[in-house]
N, C-alpha and C positions, 0 to 999 in steps of 0.2 A: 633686368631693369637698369636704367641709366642714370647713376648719382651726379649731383652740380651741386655745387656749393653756393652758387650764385645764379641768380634767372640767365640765360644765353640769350642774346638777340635771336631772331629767325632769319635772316639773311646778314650776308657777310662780304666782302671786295674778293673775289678771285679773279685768276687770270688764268683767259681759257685761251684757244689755240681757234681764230675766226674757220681758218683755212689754213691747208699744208703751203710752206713759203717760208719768206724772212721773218726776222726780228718784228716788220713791224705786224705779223697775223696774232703777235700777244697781245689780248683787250681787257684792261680791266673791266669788271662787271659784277652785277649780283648776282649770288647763288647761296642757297639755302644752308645752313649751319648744319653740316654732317653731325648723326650720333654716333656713339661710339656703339662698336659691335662686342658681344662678349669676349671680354680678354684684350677688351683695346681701352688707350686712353687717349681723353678727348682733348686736344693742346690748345690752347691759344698764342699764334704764330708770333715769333718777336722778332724771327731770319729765317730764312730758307736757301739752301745751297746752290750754286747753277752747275750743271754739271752735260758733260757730253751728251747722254743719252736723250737728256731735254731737249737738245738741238734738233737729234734724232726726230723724237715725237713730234718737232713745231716743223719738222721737210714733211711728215705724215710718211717715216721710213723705218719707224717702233713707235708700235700701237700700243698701249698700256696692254697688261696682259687680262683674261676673265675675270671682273670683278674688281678691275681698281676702277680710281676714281680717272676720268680723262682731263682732270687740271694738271698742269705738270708740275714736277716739283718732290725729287727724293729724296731730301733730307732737311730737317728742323729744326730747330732749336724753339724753347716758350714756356710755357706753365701751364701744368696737367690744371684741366679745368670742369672735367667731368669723368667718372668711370663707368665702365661697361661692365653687364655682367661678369662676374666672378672677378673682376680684375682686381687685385690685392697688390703689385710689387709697389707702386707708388699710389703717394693720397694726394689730394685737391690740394692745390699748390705748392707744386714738389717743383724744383727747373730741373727740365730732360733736354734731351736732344734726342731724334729719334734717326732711323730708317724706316722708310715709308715705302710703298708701291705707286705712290702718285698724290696729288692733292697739297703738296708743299708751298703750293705759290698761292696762298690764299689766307687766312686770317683767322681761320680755325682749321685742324687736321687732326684726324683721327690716325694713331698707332698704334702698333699691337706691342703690349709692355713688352713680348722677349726680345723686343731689337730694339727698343729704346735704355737708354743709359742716362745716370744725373750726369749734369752737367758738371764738370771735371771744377773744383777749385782755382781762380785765377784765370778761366778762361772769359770773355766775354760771349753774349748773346750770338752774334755773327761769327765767331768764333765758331762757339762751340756746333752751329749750323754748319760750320764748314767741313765738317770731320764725320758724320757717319758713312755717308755714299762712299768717300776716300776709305776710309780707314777698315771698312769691311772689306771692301774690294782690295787694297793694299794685302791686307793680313791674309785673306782666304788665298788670292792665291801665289804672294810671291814666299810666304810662310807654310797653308797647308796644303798646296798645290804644288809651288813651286819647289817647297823642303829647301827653304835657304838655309844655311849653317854659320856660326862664325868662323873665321878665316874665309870663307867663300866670296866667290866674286859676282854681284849683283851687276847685269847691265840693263838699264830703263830708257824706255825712249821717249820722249814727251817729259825729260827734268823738271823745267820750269812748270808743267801743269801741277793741278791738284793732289792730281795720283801722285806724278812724279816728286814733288818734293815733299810727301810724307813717305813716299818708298827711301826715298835719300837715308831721312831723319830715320827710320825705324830699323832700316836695315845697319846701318851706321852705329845707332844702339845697342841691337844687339850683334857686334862683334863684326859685322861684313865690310867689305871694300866694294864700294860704289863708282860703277862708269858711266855716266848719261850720256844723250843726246839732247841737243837746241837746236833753236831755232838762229840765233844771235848770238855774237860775242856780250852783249849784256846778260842774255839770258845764261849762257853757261856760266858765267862769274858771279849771278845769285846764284847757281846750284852751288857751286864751290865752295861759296860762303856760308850755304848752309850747310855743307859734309861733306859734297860728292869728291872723290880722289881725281874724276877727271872728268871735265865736260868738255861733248867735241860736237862741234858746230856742224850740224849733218849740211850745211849748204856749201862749206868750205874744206870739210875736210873727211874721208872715208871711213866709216868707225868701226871697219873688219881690223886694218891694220893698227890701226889706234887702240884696239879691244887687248890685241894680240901683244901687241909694246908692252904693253902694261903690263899685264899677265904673265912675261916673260913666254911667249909661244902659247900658253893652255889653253886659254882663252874663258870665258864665262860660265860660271857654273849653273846660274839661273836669267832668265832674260826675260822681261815683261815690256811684251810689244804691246800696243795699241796702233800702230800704223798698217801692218799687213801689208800685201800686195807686192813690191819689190823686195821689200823689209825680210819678207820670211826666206829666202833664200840666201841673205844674208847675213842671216841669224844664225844660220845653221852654221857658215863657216865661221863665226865668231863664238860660240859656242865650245865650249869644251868637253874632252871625250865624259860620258855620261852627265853631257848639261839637259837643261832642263829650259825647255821657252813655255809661257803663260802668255795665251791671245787672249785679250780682252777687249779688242775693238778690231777695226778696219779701216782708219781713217782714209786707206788708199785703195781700197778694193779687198775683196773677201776671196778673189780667185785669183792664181799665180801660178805659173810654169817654175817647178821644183825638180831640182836633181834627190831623190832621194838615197840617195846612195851613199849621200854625206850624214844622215840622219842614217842610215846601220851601221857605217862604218863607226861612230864616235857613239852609238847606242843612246843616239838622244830622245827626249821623250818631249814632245810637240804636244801640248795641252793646251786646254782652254774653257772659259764659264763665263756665263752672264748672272748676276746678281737679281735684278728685280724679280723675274719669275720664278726663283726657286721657292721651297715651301720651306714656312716659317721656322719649322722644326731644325732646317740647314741652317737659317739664318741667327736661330739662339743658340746654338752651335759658336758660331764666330764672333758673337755677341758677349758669347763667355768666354772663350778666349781673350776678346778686348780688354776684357773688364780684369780680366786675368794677367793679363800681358802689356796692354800699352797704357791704358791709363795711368798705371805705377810711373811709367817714362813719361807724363805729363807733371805730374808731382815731381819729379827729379827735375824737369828742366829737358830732361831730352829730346823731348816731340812736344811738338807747337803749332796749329794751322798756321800754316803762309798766306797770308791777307794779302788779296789785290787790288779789290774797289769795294763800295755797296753802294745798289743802287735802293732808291724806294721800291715798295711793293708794286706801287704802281707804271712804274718804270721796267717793265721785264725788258719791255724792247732796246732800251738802251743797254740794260745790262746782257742780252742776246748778240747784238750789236758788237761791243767791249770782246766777248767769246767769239763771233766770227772771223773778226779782227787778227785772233792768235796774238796779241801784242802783250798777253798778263802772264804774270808769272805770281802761282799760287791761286787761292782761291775767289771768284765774282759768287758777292752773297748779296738776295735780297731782304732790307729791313723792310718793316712793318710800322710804320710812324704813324 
C-alpha cells in the first residue's frame, strides 16, 4: 500500500520524446502522477539532471530498458512525498536526490530508496540534481572498475563535462594526479581551476605525447574514455604498463581498427559498463559507497557539482539544445517552477 501525506493531483507536466530527432521532439504534456512501487519513494521534482544518455533516448538510439518509465530523465533532486510498500529509509518530506531508470523530466518521479541519497547540506535543489547520474558512474568505474589509487594518474576525456569535472574533483581528493582533455582553451582552464594538473586541448594539441610529458614516459594508470572510436587506440599508447581504460560511452563510434599488441604488451585491462540497466542490488552497492566516500568530501569542501545553466521544466528543448551545442562546462539541470 502507497502512504502520502498530502492528497497528489492525478496528472502532472512531463516531457515526453514526440519522435526520435532534435531538441525540439521534447513536449511538455500531461501524464498521470506515477505510484510508487514497493521499496520506492514517491518525489516531487524541484530539478532534474540532463545528462548524455538523454540525448541518446531523444535520436531513439537507447530505449529505456524493461519496465522504466519512457520520459527521460536520470537523476533528481525534491521531496519524498509518498511511500511504497515496505519502503522505510526515508519519511514524507525528507529532501533526496535520487538515481532513477527514467521519468526525471516530469514533476513527480518514483525511486527506489537504495539509490536515492538526502540531499547533501549546502548544496542546493539543481545542485544536488546534478550529482546522482555523475557521481555513480564517476565512482563505479573510475574507483571500482577502474581501481584508481593515490599517487596514480587519472586521464578523462570530456573534462569540462559533467562526468568530467566531478572525476577531476574526486580523483584530486583522494590523493591522484589528473590529465583531461577539452574542447577549448576556456574549457581546459575551468578544468585547471577546478584541480586538473593538465588540460589539453584535443583540437590543438595530441594528448598521447602530452600524457607521456607529464608522466615522465609511464603514462596513465586509469583512463575514462567516453569518446571511442579513434580515442581507443590511443588510449592504449597513453596508457601505462598495467593501465586500466573504463568505456562508458562512444561519442565517436563503438567500432575501431585496434593494434592489440599494445594492450599485451603493457598488460592492460580494456573495461567497460553502462549504469541504467544494471540491477538495483549493483546500484546500492555504489550508492553505499557514495554515502561512504564522497559525500564526506562535499562536507570538507572538496567535491561540488559544477553548474552550467537551468533551464525550466518546460524548456527540455532549449536545455537539449545548450548540450548539443557542447559549449557547457559542468552540469545543464532542469528546474521545476
Amino acid at each position: 500500500m502507497t502512504s502520502a501525506a498530502v492528497p497528489l493531483p492525478e496528472t502532472m507536466t512531463a516531457i515526453t520524446v514526440s519522435a526520435p530527432g532534435g531538441p525540439e521532439v521534447l513536449v511538455p504534456g500531461p501524464r498521470p502522477v506515477p505510484k510508487p512501487a514497493p521499496g520506492e519513494v514517491l518525489v516531487k521534482v524541484a530539478a532534474a539532471g540532463i545528462n548524455r544518455p538523454d540525448v541518446m533516448q531523444r535520436k531513439g538510439l537507447y530505449p529505456p530498458p524493461p519496465g522504466a518509465s519512457d520520459i527521460p530523465g536520470l537523476e533528481i533532486a525534491g521531496t519524498v512525498v509518498a511511500l511504497g510498500e515496505g519502503a522505510s529509509t526515508y519519511k514524507i518530506g525528507d529532501k533526496v536526490c535520487a538515481l532513477v531508470t527514467g521519468g526525471g523530466y516530469a514533476e513527480y518521479c518514483p525511486a527506489h530508496e537504495a539509490t536515492t541519497l538526502p540531499v547533501p547540506e549546502g548544496l542546493s535543489m539543481a545542485e544536488a540534481a546534478a550529482m546522482p547520474e555523475t557521481v555513480f558512474t564517476v565512482w563505479s568505474n573510475v574507483f571500482d572498475r577502474g581501481g584508481l589509487k593515490a599517487g596514480e594518474t587519472l586521464l578523462v576525456h570530456g573534462g569540462a563535462s559533467g562526468i568530467g569535472t566531478t572525476a577531476i574533483q574526486l580523483a584530486k581528493a583522494l590523493g591522484a594526479s589528473v590529465v583531461v582533455t577539452a574542447g577549448s582553451d576556456e574549457k581546459c582552464a575551468a578544468c585547471v581551476k577546478l584541480g586538473a594538473d593538465l588540460a589539453v586541448n584535443y583540437r590543438t594539441q595530441d594528448f598521447v605525447p602530452e600524457v607521456k610529458s607529464f608522466t615522465a614516459g609511464k603514462g596513465a594508470n586509469v583512463i575514462l574514455d567516453m569518446i571511442g572510436g579513434p580515442y581507443i587506440q590511443k588510449n592504449y599508447e597513453a596508457a601505462a604498463q598495467d593501465g586500466r581504460i573504463v568505456q562508458i560511452a562512444f561519442q565517436q563510434g563503438a567500432k575501431a581498427e585496434v593494434d592489440f599488441m599494445r594492450l599485451m604488451l603493457k598488460r592492460l585491462t580494456h573495461t567497460g559498463s553502462t549504469l541504467r540497466s544494471r540491477p538495483v542490488a549493483e546500484k546500492a552497492a555504489i550508492a553505499a559507497a557514495i554515502v561512504e566516500r564522497v559525500l564526506p568530501l562535499i562536507a570538507a569542501g572538496q567535491y561540488r557539482p559544477v553548474m552550467d545553466e537551468t533551464f525550466p521544466l518546460t524548456d527540455a528543448a532549449g536545455a537539449h539544445a545548450r548540450m548539443d551545442a557542447s559549449a557547457h562546462v559542468g552540469k545543464i539541470v532542469l528546474v521545476v517552477e
